[in-house]
N, C-alpha and C positions, 0 to 999 in steps of 0.2 A: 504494500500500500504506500501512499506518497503522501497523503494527510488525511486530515478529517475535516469534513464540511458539516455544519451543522444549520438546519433551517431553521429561524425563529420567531413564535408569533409577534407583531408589534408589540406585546407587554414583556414577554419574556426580554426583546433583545432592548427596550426601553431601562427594564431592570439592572439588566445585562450595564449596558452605557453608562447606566447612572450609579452603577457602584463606586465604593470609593479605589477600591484596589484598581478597576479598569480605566476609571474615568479618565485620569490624565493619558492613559494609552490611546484611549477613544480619541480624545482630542485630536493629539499627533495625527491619529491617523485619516481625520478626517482634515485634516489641513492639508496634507499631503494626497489623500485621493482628490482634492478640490484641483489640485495640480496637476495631478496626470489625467484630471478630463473622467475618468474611469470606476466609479462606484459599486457598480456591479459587482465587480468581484467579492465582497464582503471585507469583514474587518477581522482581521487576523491577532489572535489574544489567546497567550498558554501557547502554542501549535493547534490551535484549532482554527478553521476559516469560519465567525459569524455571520448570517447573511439576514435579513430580517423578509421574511416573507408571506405576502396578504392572499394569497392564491385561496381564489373560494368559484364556487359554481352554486347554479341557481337549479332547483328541482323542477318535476314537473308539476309539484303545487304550487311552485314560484317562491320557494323558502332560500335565504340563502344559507350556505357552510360552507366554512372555513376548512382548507386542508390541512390544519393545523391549530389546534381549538388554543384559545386566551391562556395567556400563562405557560404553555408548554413549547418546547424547541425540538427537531430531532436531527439526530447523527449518526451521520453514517464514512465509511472508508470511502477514499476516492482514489483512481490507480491501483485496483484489482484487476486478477484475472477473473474472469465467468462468476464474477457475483453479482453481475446486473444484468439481467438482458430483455427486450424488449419482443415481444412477439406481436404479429401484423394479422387480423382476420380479413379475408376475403370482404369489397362490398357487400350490401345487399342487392345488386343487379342478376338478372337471372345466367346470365353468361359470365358470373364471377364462381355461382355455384360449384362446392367442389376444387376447388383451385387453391392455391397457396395463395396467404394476404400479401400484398403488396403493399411501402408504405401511405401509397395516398393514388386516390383514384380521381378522375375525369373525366366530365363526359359534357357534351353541349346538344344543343339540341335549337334550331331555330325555329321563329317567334311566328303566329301568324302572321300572313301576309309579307312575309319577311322584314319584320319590323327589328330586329334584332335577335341577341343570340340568348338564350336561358343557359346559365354554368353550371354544375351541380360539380360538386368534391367533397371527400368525405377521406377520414383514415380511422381505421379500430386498433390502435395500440392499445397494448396489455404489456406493460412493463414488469418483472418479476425479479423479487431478489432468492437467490439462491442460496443464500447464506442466510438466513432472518435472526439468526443469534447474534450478528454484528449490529443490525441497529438499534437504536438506543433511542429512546425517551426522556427528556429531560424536563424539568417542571420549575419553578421558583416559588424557593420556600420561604 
């Protein structure tokens, strides 16, 4: 492995920043990402990479959730062999039936009167980790 990334919900990686042992490291290093343009990559404290992340999806009752519920981070290795991998199902088109998934399909379809073009795209990822005793749950207590 080549480090550890850890995903955090706004309260946790809030927590996180505002303690006192990290705080002045936070700083630094948000001084310094303001510089190289480049935030994304998270904030690196202990050998662990922090990243603070809001990733939520809406249900079909229209509820939202959070991929990472309030108060909690999680961590996982990055720079394994075969502990992560991601599997592709087939569209739902009848000529995809039976077939290995591919990661993203397309198709067009023109408009009455040829008014234009309708797009449709779609991909069924199923990502899996292989290992699930390496990630980790973290909480602030």
């Amino acid at each position: 492995m080549t480090g550890i990334h850890v995903l955090c919900s706004p309260e946790f990686f809030d927590a996180l920043t505002g303690h006192p042992k990290v705080e002045q490291a936070y700083t630094y290093w948000q001084q310094g990402a303001v510089l190289i343009n480049d935030m994304r990559a998270g904030f690196n404290f202990g050998g662990l990479t922090f990243e603070e992340y809001r990733g939520q999806a809406t249900d079909l009752n229209g509820v939202s959730r959070r991929f990472i519920a309030a108060g909690e981070a999680h961590a996982f290795p990055v720079g394994t062999v075969d502990t992560f991998s991601t599997y592709f199902a087939p569209a739902d088109f009848n000529e995809t039936a039976n077939t290995l998934g591919q990661v993203l399909y397309a198709k067009q379809q023109p408009r009455k009167f040829e008014r234009g073009t309708d797009l449709h795209t779609q991909a069924n990822p199923l990502p899996m980790c292989h290992r699930p005793g390496v990630l980790v749950k973290l909480t602030v207590a």
